[in-house]
C-alpha positions in Angstrom: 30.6 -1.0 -51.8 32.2 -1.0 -49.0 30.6 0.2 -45.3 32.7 3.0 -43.5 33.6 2.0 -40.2 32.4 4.8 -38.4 29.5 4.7 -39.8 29.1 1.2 -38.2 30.2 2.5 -35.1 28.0 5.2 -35.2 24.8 2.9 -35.9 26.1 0.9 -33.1 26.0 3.6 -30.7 22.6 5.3 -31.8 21.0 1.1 -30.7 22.2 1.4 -27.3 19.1 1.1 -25.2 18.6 4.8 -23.6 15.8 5.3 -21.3 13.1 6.9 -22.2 10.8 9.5 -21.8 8.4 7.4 -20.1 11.3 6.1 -18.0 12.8 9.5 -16.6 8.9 10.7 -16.0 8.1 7.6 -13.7 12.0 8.1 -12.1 11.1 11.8 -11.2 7.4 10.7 -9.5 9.3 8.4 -7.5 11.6 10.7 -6.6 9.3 13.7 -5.5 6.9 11.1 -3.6 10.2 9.7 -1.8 11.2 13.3 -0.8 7.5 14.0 0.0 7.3 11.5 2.3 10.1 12.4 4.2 8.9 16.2 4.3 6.0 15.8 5.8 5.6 17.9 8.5 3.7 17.0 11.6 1.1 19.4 13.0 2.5 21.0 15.2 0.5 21.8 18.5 0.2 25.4 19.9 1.9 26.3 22.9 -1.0 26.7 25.3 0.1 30.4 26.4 0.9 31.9 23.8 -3.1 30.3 22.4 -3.7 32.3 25.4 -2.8 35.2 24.1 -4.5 35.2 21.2 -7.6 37.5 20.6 -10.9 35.2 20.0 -10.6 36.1 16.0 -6.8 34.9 16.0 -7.9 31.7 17.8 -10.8 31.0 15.2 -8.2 31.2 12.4 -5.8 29.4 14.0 -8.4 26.3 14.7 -9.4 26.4 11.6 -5.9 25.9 9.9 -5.0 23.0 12.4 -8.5 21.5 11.3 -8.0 21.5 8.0 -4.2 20.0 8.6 -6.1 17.3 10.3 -8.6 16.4 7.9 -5.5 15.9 5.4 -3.4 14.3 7.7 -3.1 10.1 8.1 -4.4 8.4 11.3 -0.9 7.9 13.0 -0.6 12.2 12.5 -4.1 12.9 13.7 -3.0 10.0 16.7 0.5 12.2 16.9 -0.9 15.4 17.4 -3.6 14.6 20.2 -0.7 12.8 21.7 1.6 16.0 21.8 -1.3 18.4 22.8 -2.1 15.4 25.7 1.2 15.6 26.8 1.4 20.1 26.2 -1.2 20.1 28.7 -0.5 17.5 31.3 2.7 19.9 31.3 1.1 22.6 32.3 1.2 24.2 36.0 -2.5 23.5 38.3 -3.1 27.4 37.5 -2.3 27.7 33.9 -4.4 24.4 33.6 -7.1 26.2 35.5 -6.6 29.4 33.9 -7.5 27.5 30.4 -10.7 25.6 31.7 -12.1 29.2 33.0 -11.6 31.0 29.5 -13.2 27.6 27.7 -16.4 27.7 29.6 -16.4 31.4 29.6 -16.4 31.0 25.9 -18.9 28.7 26.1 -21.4 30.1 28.3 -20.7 33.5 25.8 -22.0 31.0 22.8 -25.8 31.2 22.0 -28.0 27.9 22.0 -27.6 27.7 18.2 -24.0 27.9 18.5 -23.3 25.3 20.7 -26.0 23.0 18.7 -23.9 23.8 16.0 -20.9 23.1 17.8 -22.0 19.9 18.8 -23.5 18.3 15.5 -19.9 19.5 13.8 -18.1 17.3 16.8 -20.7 14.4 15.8 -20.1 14.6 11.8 -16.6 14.8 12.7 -16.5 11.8 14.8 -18.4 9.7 12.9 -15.9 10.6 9.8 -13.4 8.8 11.0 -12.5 5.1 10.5 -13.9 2.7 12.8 -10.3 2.1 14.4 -9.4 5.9 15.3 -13.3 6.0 16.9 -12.9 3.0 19.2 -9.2 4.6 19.9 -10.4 7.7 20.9 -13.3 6.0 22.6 -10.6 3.9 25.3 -8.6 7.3 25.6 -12.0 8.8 26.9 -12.6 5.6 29.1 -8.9 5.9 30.5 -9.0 9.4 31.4 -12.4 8.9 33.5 -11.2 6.1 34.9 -8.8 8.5 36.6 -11.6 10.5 37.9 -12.4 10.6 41.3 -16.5 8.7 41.7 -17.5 12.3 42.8 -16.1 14.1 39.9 -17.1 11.1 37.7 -20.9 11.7 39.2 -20.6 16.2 39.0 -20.1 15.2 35.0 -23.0 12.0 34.5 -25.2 15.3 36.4 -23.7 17.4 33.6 -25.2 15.2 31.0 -28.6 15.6 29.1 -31.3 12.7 30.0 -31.9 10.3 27.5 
C-alpha cells in the first residue's frame, strides 16, 4: 500500500521542533526580570517643606515607608538616595536649613530617655547591617563633612559626645 502524500506531509510538519513549555516559561522570566529591572523606581526623597508640613504621625508613616524601601533597595539606591537628600538639603536657604535643625532637636529633646536609647541601638543594628563597603562609605562621608567644620564647631560637637 501505498502512503498518501499528505499524510507525509502532515507527519513532516507535526516533527518540526516547536518550543516548548519549558521554553516559553523561562522566555517569559526573562522577560518580566528584563522589564523589572528597567522599572525600578528610585526612592524618591521628600521635599524638605512639604516634610515640614507634615503632622508628627504623617512623618512616622512616611519614615517608615522610606525605611522599608531602603532595606529592599541595592547599595548603589541606598548610595542614590542619601546622595539626592545630600544634595535636597544643601539646597535649601540658611533659614529653612535652620528652621529643620530647630524642629529635629525639638523632637528630640520631646523624646523620653528610653526613646532615644531606643533610637540609638535601632541606628547601631542598622549600621552594622550593612556590608562592610557601604559602612566604610558612609564612614569617609562622615569624615568629609567634619572636615568642613570649623575646629570650634568641630570641638561644641566632641563636648557633645558621651565619655568613654
Amino acid at each position: 500500500m501505498r502512503s498518501n502524500p499528505m499524510q507525509s506531509d502532515a507527519r513532516k510538519a507535526s516533527q518540526v521542533k516547536m518550543p516548548g513549555v519549558k521554553f516559553h516559561c523561562m522566555l517569559a522570566v526573562a522577560l518580566l526580570c528584563a522589564a523589572g529591572a528597567g522599572l525600578a523606581a528610585p526612592i524618591v526623597v521628600p521635599d524638605p517643606k512639604a516634610w515640614a508640613a507634615l503632622g508628627p504621625a504623617q512623618q512616622q508613616l512616611k519614615r517608615e515607608e522610606i525605611r522599608r524601601q531602603l532595606q529592599s533597595a541595592s547599595p548603589q539606591e541606598r548610595e542614590a538616595f542619601r546622595r539626592d537628600l545630600r544634595m535636597s538639603l544643601q539646597g535649601m536657604s540658611p533659614q529653612d536649613r535652620r528652621d529643620l535643625i530647630d524642629s529635629t532637636k525639638d523632637r528630640w529633646a520631646s523624646m523620653t530617655p528610653q526613646q532615644r536609647e531606643a533610637f540609638r541601638r535601632e541606628r547601631a543594628q542598622k549600621l552594622e547591617q550593612l556590608p562592610p563597603e557601604e559602612r566604610a562609605r558612609l564612614l569617609e562621608q562622615r569624615r568629609a563633612m567634619l572636615e568642613r567644620l570649623s575646629p570650634e564647631e568641630r570641638a561644641a560637637l566632641r563636648e557633645k559626645l558621651p565619655a568613654r
